[in-house]
C-alpha atoms as one frame of an Amber mdcrd trajectory, in Angstrom:
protein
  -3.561 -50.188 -46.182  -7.158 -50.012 -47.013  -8.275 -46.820 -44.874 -12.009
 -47.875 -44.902 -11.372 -51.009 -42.803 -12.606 -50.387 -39.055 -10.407 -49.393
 -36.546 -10.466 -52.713 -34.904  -7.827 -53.890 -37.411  -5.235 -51.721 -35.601
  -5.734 -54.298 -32.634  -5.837 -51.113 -30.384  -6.902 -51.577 -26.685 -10.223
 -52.500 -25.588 -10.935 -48.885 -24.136  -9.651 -46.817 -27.059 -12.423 -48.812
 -28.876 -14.936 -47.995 -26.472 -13.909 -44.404 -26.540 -13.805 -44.099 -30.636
 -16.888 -46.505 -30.190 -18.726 -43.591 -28.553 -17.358 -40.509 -30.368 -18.550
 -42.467 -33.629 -14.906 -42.853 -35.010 -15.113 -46.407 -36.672 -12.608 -46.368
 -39.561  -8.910 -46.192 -39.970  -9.752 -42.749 -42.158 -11.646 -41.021 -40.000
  -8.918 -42.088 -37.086  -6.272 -40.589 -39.044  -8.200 -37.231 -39.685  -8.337
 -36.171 -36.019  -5.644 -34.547 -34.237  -3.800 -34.767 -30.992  -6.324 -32.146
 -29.715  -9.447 -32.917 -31.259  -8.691 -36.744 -29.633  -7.731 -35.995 -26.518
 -10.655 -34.246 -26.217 -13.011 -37.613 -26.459 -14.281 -38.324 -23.091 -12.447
 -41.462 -21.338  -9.580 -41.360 -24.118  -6.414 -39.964 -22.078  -2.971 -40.257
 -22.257  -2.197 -43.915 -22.059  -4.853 -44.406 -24.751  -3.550 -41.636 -27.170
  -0.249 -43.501 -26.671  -2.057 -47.086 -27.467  -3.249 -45.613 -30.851  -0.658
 -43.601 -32.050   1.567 -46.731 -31.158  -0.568 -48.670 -33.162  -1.334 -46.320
 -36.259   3.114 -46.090 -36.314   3.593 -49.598 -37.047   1.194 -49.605 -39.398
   2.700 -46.187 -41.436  -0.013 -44.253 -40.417  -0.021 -40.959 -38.017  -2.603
 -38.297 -36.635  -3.634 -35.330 -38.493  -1.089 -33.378 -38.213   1.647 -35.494
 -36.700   4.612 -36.185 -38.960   5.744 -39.430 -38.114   9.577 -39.170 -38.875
   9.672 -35.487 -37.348   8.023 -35.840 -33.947   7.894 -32.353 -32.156   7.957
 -33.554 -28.491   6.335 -30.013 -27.339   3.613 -29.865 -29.610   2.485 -33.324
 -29.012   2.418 -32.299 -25.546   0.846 -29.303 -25.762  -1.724 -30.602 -28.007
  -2.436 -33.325 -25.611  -2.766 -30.604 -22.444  -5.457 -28.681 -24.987  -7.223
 -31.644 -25.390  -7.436 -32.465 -21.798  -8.954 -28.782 -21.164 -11.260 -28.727
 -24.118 -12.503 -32.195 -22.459 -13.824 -30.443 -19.203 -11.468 -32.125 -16.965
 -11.108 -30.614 -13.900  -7.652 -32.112 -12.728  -4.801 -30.735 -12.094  -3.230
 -28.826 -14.962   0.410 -29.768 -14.540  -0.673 -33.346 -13.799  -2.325 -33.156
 -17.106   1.391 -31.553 -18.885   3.816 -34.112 -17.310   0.968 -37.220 -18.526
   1.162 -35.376 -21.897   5.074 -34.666 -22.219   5.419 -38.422 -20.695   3.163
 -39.528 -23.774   5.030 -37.205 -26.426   8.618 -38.292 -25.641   7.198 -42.555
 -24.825   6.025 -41.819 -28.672   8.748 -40.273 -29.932  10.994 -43.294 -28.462
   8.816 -46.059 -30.183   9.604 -43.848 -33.756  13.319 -43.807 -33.385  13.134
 -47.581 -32.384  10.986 -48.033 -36.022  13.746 -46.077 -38.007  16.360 -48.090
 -36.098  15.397 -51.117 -37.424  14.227 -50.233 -40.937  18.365 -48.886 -41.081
């Protein structure tokens, strides 16, 4: 996969756009340098939308900085996610913010051992 091609060609939701849109993250390289952390911490770019792209960048062989796609650690996805949250300046609820993450995390980890399912 060409990694200068814009991250529109991961056909990722119209709000994950918007977000990278804003935090001037336009190609599939400079996606795939960022971390859990360092992209949760994009304002309007939570949980459902970290799922969206990480979804996306998986079926396309690709992963987060980072992220190992065949060895998922469910905690440190989750952690990273809560970290992000915080270094975002949200001023929810702190647990609310830990279940959303370890919900993402483990939703993630499912869609990988569906992928290696089928490629068996």
């Amino acid at each position: 996969m060409d990694m200068s091609l814009s991250v529109d060609f991961l056909n990722i939701s119209t709000r994950a756009k918007t977000a990278l849109y804003h935090a001037k993250v336009k190609t599939i390289e400079e996606l795939v340098s960022m971390s859990v952390a360092s992209l949760c911490s994009i304002r309007n770019l939570g949980v459902g939308t970290l799922r969206n792209i990480q979804e996306r960048l998986a079926e396309n062989g690709l992963s987060l900085r980072g992220e190992n796609p065949s060895i998922v650690s469910v905690e440190k996805m989750a952690r990273e996610i809560y970290i992000g949250s915080l270094i975002r300046g949200s001023t929810q609820d702190c647990d609310a913010h830990f279940d959303g993450a370890w919900t993402a995390a483990l939703r993630f980890e499912q869609l990988l051992i569906e992928k290696r399912s089928k490629n068996e």
